[in-house]
NUZALO-88269 format. One line per field, with one value per residue (C-alpha): x, y, z; residue in three letters; residue number from 1. Coordinates in nm, 3 decimals. Each point is the difference from the previous one (the first is absolute). Layout:
c1 = (X,...)
c2 = (Y,...)
c3 = (Z,...)
code = (Ala,...)
pos = (NUM,...)
// end
This chain:
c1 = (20.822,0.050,0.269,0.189,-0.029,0.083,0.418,-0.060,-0.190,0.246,0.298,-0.149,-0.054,0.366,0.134,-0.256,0.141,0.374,-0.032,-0.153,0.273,0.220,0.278,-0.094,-0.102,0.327,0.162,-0.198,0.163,-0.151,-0.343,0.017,0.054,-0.277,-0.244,0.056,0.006,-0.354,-0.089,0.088,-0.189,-0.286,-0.004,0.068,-0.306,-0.273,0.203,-0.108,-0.342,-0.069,0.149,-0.132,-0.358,-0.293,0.001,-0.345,0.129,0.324,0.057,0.285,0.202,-0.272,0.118,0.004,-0.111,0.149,0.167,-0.033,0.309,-0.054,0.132,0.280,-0.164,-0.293,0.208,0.121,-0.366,0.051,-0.320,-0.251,-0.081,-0.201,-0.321,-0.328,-0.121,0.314,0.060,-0.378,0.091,0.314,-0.204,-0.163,-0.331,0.161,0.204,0.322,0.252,0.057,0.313,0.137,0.005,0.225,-0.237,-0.053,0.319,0.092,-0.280,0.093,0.379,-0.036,-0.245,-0.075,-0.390,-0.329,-0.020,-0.370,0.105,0.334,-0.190,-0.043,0.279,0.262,-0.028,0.089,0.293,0.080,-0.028,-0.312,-0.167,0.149,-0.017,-0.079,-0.306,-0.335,-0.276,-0.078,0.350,0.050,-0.368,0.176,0.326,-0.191,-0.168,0.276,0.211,-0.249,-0.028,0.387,-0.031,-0.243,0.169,0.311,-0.186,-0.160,0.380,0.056,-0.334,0.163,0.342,-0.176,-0.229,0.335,0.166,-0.266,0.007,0.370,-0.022,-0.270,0.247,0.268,-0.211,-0.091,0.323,0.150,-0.252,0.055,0.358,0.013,-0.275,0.231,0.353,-0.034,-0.016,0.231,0.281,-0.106,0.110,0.334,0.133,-0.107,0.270,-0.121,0.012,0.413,-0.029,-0.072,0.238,0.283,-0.104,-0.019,0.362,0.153,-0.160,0.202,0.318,-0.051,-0.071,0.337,0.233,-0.123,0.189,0.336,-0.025,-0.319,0.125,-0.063,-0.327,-0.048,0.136,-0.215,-0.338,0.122,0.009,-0.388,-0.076,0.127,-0.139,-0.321,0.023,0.081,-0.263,-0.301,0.219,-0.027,-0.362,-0.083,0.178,-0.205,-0.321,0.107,0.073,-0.328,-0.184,0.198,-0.066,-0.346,0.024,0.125,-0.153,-0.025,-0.275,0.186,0.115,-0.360,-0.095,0.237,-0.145,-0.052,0.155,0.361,-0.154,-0.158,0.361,0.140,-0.254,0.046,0.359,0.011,-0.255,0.259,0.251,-0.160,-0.032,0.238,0.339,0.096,-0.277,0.142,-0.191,-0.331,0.094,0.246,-0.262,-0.172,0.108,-0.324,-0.145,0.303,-0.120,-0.371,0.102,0.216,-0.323,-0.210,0.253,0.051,-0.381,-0.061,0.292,-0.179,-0.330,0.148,0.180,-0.300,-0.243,0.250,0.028,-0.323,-0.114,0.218,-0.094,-0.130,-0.304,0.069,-0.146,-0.366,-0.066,0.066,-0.303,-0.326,-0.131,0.276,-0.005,-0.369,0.024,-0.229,0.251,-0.195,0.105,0.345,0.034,-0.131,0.203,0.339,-0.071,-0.067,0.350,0.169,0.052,0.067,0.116,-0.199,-0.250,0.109,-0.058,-0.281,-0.257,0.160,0.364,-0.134,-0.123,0.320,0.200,-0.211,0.055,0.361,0.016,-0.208,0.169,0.350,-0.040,-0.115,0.310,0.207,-0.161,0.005,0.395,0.163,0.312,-0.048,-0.264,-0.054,0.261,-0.081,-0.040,-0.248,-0.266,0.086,-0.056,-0.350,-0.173,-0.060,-0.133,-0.260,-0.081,-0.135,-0.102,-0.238,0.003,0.215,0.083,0.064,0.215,0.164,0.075,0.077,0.280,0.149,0.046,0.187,0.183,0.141,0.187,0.057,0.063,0.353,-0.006,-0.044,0.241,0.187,0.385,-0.115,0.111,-0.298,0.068,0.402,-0.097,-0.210,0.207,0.327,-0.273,-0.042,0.332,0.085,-0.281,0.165,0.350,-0.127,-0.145,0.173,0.353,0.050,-0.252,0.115,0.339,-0.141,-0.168,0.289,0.231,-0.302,-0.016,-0.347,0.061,-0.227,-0.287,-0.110,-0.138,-0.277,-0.066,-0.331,-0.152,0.121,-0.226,-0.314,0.004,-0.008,-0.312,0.159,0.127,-0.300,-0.358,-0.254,-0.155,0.378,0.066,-0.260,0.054,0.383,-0.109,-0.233,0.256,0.194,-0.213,-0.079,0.357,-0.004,-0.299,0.083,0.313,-0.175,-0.238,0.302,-0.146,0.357,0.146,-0.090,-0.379,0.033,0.077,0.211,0.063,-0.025,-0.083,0.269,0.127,-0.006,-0.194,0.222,0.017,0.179,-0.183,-0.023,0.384,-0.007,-0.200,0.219,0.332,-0.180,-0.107,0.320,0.139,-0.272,0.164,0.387,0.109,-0.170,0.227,0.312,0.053,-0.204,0.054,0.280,-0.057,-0.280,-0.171,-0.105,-0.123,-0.156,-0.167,-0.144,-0.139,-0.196,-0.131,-0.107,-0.401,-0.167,0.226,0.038,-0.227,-0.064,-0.087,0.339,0.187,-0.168,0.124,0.324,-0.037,-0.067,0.202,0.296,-0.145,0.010,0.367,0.165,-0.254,0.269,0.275,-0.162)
c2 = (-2.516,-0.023,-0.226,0.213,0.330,-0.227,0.034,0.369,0.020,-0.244,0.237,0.309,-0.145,-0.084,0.346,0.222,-0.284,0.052,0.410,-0.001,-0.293,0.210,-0.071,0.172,0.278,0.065,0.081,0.299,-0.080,-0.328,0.130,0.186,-0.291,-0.186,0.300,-0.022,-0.378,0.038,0.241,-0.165,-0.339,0.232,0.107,-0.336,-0.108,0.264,-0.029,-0.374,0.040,0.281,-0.250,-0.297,0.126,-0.065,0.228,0.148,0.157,0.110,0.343,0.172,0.309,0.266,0.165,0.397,-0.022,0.409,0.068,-0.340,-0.158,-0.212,0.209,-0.153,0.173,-0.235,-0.236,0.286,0.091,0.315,0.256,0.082,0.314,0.272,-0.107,0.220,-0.091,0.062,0.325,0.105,-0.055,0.200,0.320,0.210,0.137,0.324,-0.173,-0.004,-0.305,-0.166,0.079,0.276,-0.284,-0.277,-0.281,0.061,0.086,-0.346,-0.206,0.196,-0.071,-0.381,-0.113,0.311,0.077,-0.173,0.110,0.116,0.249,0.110,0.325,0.097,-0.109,0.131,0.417,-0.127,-0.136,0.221,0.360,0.129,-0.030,-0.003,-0.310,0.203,0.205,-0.017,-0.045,0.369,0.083,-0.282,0.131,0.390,-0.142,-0.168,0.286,0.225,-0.277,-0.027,0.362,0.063,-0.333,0.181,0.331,-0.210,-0.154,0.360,0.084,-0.305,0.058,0.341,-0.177,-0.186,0.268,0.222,-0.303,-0.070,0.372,-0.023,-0.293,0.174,0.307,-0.222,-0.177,0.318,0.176,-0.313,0.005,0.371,-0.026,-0.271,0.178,0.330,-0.217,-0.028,0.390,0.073,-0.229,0.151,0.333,-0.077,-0.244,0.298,0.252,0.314,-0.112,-0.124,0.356,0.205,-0.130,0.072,0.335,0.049,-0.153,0.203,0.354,-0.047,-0.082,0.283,0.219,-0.069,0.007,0.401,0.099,-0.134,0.196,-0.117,-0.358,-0.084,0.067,-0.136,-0.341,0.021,0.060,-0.306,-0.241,0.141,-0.131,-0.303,-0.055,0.120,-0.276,-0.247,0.064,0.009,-0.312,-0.188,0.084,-0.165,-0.293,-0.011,0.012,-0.243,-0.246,0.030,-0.051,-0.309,-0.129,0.052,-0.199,-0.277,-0.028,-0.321,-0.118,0.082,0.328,0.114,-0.118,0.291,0.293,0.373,0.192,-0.064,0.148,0.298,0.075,-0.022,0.278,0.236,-0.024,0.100,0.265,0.170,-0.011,0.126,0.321,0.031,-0.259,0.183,-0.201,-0.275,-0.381,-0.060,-0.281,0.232,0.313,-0.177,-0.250,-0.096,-0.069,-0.224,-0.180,-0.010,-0.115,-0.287,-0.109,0.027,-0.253,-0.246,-0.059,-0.033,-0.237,-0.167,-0.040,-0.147,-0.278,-0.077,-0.061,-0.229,-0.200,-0.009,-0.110,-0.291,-0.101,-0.413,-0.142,-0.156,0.226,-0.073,-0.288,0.254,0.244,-0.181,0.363,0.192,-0.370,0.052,0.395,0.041,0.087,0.323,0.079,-0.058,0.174,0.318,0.027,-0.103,0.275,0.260,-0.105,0.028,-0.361,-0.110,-0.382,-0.178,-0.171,-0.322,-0.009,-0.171,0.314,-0.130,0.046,0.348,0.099,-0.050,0.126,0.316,0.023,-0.085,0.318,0.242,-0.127,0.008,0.299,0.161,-0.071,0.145,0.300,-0.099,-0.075,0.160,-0.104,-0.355,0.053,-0.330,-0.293,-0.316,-0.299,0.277,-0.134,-0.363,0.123,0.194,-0.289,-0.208,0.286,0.087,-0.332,0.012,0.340,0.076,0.415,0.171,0.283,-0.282,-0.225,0.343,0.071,-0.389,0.045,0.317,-0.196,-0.279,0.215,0.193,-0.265,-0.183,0.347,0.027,-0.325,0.226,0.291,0.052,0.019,-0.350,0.074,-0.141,-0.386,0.032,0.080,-0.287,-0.280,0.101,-0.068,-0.332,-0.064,0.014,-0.180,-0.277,0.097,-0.028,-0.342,-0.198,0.139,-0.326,0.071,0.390,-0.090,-0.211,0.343,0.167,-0.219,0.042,0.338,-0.011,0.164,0.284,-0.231,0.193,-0.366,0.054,0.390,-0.066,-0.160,0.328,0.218,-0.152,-0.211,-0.352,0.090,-0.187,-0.311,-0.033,-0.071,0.266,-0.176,-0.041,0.354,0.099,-0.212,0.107,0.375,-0.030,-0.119,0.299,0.241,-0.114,0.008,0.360,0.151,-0.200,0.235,0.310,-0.010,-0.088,-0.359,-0.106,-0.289,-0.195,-0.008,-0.224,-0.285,-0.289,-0.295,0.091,0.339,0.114,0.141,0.339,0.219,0.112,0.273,-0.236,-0.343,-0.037,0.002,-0.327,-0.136,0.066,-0.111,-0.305,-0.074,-0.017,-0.222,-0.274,-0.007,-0.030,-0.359,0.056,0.306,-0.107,-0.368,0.140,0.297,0.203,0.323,0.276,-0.038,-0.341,0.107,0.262,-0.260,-0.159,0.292,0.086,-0.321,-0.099,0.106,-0.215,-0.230,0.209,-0.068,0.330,-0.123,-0.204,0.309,0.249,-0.248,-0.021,0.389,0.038,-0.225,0.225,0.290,-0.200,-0.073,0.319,0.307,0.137,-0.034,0.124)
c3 = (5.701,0.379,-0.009,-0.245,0.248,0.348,-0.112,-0.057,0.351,0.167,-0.139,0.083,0.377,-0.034,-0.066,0.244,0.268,-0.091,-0.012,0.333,0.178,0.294,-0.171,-0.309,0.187,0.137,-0.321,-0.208,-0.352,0.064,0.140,-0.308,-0.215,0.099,-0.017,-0.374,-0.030,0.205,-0.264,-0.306,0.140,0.008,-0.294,-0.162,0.168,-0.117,-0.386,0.032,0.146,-0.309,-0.227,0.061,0.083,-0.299,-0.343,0.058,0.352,-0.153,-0.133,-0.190,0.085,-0.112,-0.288,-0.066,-0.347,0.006,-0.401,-0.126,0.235,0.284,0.351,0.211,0.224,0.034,0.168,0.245,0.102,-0.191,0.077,-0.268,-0.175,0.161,-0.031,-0.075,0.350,0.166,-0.196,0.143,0.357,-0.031,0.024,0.305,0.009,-0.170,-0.251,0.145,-0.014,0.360,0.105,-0.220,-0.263,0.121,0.007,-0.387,-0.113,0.183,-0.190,-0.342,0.039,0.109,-0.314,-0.226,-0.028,-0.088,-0.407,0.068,0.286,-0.201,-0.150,0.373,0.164,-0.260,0.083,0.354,-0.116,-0.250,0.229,-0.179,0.352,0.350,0.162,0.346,-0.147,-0.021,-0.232,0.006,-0.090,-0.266,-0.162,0.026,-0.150,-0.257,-0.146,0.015,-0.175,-0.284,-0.067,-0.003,-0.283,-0.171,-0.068,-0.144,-0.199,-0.125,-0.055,-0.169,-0.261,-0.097,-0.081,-0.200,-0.201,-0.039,-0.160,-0.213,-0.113,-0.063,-0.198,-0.223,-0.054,-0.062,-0.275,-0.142,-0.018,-0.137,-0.287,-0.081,0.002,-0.234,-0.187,-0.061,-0.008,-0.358,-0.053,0.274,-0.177,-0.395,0.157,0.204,-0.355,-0.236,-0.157,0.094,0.386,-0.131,-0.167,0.286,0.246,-0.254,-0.048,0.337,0.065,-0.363,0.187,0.301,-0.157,-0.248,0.255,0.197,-0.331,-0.035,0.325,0.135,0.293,0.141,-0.029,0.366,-0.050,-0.304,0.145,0.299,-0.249,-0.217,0.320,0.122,-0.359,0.012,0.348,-0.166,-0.283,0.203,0.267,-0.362,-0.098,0.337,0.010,-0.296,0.088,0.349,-0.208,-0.275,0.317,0.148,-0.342,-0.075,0.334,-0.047,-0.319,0.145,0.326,0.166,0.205,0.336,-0.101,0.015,0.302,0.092,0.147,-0.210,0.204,-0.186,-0.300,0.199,0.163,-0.339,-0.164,0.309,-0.007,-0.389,0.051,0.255,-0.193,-0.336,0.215,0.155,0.042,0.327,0.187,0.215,-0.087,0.184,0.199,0.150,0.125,0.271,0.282,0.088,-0.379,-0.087,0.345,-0.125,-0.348,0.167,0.210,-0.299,-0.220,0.298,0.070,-0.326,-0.037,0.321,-0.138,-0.326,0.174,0.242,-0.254,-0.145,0.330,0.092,-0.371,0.080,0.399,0.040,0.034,0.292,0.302,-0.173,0.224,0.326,-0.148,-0.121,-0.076,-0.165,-0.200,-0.101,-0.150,-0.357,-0.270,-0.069,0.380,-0.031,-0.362,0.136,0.304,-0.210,-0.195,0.247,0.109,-0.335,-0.076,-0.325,-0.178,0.213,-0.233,0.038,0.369,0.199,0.156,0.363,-0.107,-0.180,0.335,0.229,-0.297,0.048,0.371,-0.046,-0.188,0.241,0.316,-0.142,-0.154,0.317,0.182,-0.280,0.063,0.413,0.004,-0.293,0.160,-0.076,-0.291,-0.170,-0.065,-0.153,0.306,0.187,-0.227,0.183,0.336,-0.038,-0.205,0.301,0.177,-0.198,-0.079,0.384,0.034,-0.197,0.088,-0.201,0.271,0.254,-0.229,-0.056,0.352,0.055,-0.298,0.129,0.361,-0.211,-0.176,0.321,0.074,-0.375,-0.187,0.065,-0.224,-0.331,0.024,-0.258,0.171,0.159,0.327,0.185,-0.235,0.105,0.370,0.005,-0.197,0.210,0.324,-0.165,-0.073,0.332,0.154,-0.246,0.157,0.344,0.004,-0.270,-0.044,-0.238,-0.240,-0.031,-0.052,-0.326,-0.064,-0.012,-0.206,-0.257,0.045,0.114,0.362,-0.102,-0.019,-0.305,-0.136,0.208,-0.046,-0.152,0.327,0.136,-0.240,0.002,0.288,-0.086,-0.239,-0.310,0.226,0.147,-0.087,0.064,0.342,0.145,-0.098,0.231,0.303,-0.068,-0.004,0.308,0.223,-0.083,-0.005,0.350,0.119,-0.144,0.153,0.370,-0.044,-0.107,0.322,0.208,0.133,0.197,-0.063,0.328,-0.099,-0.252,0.262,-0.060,-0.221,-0.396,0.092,0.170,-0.309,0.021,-0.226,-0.282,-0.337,-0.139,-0.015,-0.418,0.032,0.292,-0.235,-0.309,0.199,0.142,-0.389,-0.078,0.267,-0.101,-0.265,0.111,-0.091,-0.364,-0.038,0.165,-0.161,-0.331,-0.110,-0.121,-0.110,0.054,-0.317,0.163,0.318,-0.190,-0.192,0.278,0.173,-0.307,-0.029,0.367,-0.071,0.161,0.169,0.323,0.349,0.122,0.390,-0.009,-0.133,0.268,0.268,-0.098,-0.050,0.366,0.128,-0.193,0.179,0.342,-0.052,-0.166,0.032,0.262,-0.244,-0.326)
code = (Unk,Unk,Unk,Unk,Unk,Unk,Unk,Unk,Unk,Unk,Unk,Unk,Unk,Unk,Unk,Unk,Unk,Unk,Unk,Unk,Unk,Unk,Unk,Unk,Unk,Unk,Unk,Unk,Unk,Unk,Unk,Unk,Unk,Unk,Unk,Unk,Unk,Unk,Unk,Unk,Unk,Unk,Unk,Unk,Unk,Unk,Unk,Unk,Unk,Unk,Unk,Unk,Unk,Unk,Unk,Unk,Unk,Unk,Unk,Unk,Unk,Unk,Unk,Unk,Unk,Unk,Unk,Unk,Unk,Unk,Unk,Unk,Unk,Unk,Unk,Unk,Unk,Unk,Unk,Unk,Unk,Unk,Unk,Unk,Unk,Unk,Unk,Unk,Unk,Unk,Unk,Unk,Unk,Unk,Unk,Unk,Unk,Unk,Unk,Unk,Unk,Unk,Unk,Unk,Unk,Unk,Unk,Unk,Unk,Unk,Unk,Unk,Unk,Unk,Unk,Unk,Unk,Unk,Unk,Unk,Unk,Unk,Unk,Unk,Unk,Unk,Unk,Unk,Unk,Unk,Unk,Unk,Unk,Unk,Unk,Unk,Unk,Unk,Unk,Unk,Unk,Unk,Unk,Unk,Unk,Unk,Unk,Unk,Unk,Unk,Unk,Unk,Unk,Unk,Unk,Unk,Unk,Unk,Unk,Unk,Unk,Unk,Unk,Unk,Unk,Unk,Unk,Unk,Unk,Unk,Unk,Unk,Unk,Unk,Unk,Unk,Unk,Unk,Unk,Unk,Unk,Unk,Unk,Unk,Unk,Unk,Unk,Unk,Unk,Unk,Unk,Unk,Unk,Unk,Unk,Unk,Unk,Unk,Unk,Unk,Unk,Unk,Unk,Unk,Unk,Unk,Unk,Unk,Unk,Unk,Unk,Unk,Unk,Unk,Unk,Unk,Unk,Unk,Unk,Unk,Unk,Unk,Unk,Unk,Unk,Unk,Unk,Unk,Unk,Unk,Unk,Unk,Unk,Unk,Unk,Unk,Unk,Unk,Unk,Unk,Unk,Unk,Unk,Unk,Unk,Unk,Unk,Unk,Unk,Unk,Unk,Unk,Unk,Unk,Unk,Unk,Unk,Unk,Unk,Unk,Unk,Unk,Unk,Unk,Unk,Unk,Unk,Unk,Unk,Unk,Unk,Unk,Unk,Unk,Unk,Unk,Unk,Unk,Unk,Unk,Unk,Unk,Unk,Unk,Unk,Unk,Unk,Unk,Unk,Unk,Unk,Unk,Unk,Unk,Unk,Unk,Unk,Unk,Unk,Unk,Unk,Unk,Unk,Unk,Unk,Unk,Unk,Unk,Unk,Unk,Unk,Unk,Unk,Unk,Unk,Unk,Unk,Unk,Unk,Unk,Unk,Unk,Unk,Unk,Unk,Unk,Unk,Unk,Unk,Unk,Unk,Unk,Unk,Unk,Unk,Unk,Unk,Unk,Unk,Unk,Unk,Unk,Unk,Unk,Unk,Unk,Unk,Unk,Unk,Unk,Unk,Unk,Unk,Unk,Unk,Unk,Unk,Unk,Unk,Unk,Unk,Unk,Unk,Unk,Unk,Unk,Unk,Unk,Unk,Unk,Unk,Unk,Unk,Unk,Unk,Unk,Unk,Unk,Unk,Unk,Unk,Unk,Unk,Unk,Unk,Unk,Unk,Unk,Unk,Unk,Unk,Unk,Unk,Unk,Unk,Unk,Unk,Unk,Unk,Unk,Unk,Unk,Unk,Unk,Unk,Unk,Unk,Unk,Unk,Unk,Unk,Unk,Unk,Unk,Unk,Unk,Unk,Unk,Unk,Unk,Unk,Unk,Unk,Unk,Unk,Unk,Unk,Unk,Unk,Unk,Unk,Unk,Unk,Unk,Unk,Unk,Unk,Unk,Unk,Unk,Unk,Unk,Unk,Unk,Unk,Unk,Unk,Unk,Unk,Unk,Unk,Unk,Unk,Unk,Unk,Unk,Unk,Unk,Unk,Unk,Unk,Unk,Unk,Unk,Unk,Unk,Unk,Unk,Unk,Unk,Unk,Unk,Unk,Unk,Unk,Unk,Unk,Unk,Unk,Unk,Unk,Unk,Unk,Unk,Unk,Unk,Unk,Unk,Unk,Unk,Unk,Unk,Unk,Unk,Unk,Unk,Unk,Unk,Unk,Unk,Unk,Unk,Unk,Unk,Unk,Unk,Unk,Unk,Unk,Unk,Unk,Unk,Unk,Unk,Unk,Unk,Unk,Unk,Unk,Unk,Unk,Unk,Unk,Unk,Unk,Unk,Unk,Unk,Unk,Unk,Unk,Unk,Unk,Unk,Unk,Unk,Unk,Unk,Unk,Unk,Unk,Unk,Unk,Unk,Unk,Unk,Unk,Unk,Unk,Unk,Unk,Unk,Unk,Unk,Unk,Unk,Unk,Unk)
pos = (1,2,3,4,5,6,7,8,9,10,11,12,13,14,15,16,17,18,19,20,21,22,23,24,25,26,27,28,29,30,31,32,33,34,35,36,37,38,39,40,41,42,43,44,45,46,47,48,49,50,51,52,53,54,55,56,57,58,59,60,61,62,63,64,65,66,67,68,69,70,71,72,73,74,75,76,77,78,79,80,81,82,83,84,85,86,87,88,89,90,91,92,93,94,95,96,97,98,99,100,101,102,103,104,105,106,107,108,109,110,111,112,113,114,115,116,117,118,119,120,121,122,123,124,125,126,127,128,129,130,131,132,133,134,135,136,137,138,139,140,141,142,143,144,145,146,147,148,149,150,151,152,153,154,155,156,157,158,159,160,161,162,163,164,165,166,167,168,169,170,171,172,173,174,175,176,177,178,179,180,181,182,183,184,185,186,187,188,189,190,191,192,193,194,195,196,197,198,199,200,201,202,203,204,205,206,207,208,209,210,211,212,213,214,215,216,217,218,219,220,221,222,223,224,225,226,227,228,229,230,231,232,233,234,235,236,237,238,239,240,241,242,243,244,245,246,247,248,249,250,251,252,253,254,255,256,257,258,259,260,261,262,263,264,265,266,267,268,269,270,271,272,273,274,275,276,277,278,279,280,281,282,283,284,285,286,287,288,289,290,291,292,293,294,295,296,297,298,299,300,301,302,303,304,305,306,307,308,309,310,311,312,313,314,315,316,317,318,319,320,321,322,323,324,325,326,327,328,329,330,331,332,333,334,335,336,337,338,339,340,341,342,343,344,345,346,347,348,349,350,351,352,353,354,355,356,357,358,359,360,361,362,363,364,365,366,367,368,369,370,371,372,373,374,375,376,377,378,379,380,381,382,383,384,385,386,387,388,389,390,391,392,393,394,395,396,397,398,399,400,401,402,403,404,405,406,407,408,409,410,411,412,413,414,415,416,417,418,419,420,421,422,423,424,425,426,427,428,429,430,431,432,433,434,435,436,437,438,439,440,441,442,443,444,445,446,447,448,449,450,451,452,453,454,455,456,457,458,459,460,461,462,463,464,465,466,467,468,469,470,471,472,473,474,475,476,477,478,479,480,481,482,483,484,485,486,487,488,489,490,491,492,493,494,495,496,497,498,499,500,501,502,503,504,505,506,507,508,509,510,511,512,513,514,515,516,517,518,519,520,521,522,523,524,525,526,527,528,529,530,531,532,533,534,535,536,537,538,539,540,541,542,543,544,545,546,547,548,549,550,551,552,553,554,555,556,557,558)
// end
């Protein structure tokens, strides 16, 4: 072993004597030279003394076992996750962060957070709390947050009894109507209804061949008939429509709501007395407004239950006690929540079902800009999966969403601000590659518009979602307490906090993946294709460091 290391001593001798000879020293692109051929003997020698030393003192790169993929970061001395401990000794003796939050926010945004602290950490990062206040203030915010929960949630309960009552009148005006159809028809096909109409039409014309002089007037009565016959004959076709629809009503048509049926008996009852009247839906501004309300939540409520009916299994393993709920438990509470087809669920996937609905609901009623969309489901299911508090996984969600809500508009203006970001990100640092793009006509990076909507939760698994989300969140709430950009030091970190890290990350996604587009693909069905398919196969440290070291390079020109 000694004999094998005396060339690497003799050579190293060799190059410290060489860089430090006067005539070296005279020339500084030559000092310079032999300052890195010193180095590189250096670090030839500790490779080889690492190398060659025995297997039971050797030790591999330490790998962050973080989502199931091995970190490059691990060979870049990449920091841990904010540890319990370290999260304790954040705090002063009134339970403020140190230094308006910076030290955290660092730890968070450099390795994500400890899963057992996540339930506490997360309303830090999420806005629920402030990072600069105290534990008086957070217990104050607390209660006031849970109270303002509860009374949507009373709102919500009384959505849900009206709905129920509607359905019940529906039912029972469908049944009577279908009941008195049969009579109703008998007296509309018989002759003496064909009889009377005649009679009524022979009077008129009778009555107007008696006088030639009054034949204006005769010709104006004539015309109010006729608009009279044809108002009785269009309002027996009106009802002979809603009877045969009632006969052959499909399972979604009566999951529609009674209040169609309620405008339609109103609006004949107006004009039986008197036709003048103008419709209902026309009288009142404000009840047209309520009606629309009405039909949207309920239209929201439908389509959650749906969703949340459907959600995975796979957040169990991240909540040992929501896992172990009794089935009578989780029956009870999905029904004081309205849920329905969910028999062949497991009592855990009852329960977050159940929550799904109350919590999703609630910010219907909390944003009725937004309302629900389909995806929003995807975001809150790892949050309550940690937090167990419905008012705080609430509060947690509506943080999210302030940033993520723009995501589910309905004019998409949010997703087209965002993939035209990422398109030029793209642009920006690989002109080659968006040229491709654009001869495919993929320049509007629509291929990878679901990323944009629910944040990588579909191409990731549920761990890297998290980490993924933590970092961000981070970068978010450093800029919402104004930490400048010089306190987060140098190397890795000099990346500036950013809104717009998911879409680094999404650009930087898609430049790991350049040489598979360019030589491979050749039309945006295929890249398409391979964005749908990439669960699993991603490394969500390697893609936040290439994320950040976009952000380093071209945060000034985005």
């Amino acid at each position: 072993m000694l004999t094998e290391r005396k060339p690497l001593m003799r050579a190293l001798r060799r190059s410290h004597t060489s860089s430090s000879s006067p005539s070296n020293s005279s020339s500084p692109s030559s000092s310079s030279s032999s300052s890195w051929i010193h180095l590189r003997s250096v670090l030839l020698v500790v490779a080889f003394l690492s190398s060659s030393s025995s297997p039971s003192s050797s030790s591999s790169p330490v790998s962050i076992d973080r989502g199931g993929h091995k970190s490059p970061w691990s060979f870049r001395r990449r920091k841990l996750a904010l540890l319990p401990k370290q999260w304790k000794s954040l705090f002063t003796a009134d339970g403020k962060l140190y230094d308006g939050g910076v030290k955290f926010l660092k730890k968070a945004r450099s390795g994500g957070v400890d899963p057992s602290i996540r339930a506490e950490v997360w309303p830090f990062l999420l806005g629920v709390y402030d990072v600069n206040s105290s534990k008086e203030e957070r217990d104050h915010t607390r209660a006031q947050k849970r109270k303002e929960y509860e009374n949507l949630q009373k709102r919500c309960q009384q959505n849900l009894k009206q709905r129920e009552k509607s359905l019940k009148l529906k039912e029972t005006t469908v049944t009577s109507n279908n009941e008195n159809s049969g009579e109703f028809n008998q007296v509309i096909d018989s002759p003496e209804f064909e009889d009377d109409v005649s009679a009524i039409k022979s009077s008129f014309t009778e009555g107007c061949s008696l006088a030639a002089e009054g034949s204006d007037n005769c010709d104006q009565t004539l015309q109010r008939s006729d608009l009279i016959l044809e108002d009785c004959d269009r309002s027996v076709l009106t009802c002979e429509e809603v009877f045969a629809g009632n006969t052959d009503s499909t399972d979604s048509d009566s999951s529609e709501e009674p209040e169609n049926m309620e405008l339609f008996i109103a609006t004949e009852t107006i004009k039986e007395k008197d036709l003048s009247v103008p419709a209902l839906e026309n009288s009142h501004p404000d009840a047209e407004s309520d009606f629309q309300k009405d039909e949207n939540f309920a239209t929201w409520q439908r389509i959650i239950r749906v969703d949340a009916v459907r959600a995975n299994a796979e957040w169990i393993m991240y909540s040992p006690t929501q896992a172990a709920i009794s089935e009578l438990k989780a029956r009870r509470l999905a029904e004081n929540v309205g849920l329905k087809d969910y028999d062949h669920l497991e009592p855990c996937r009852i329960f977050h079902a159940t929550r799904l609905v109350a919590i999703l609901e609630a910010y219907a009623l909390y944003d009725p800009e937004i309302g629900y969309c389909q995806g929003m489901s995807d975001l809150l299911s790892p949050i309550i999966a940690v937090i167990e508090e419905d008012f705080e996984a609430f509060w947690c969600f509506v943080g999210f969403m302030k940033k993520a809500r723009h995501n589910f508009r309905l004019d998409e203006v949010g997703i087209r601000r965002q993939l035209g970001i990422v398109a030029k990100i793209i642009k920006c640092k690989d002109i080659h590659l968006y040229k491709h793009l654009e001869n495919l006509q993929a320049e509007d990076c629509f291929f990878v518009y679901r990323m944009v909507v629910v944040l990588f939760r579909r191409e990731l698994n549920l761990e890297q979602t998290l980490c993924l989300w933590e970092v961000m969140w981070a970068d978010q709430a450093a800029i919402c307490a104004g930490i400048a950009k010089s306190a987060w030091g140098r190397m890795r970190l000099r990346a500036p906090p950013t809104d717009d890290l998911l879409l680094y990350a999404i650009a930087a996604c898609v430049l790991q993946r350049r040489k598979l587009i360019i030589e491979k693909y050749s039309s945006v069905d295929d890249i398409m294709k391979d964005c749908n398919n990439m669960a699993g196969q991603l490394d969500v440290w390697k893609l936040l460091d290439d994320a950040h070291d976009l952000v380093v390079t071209l945060h000034d020109k985005i």
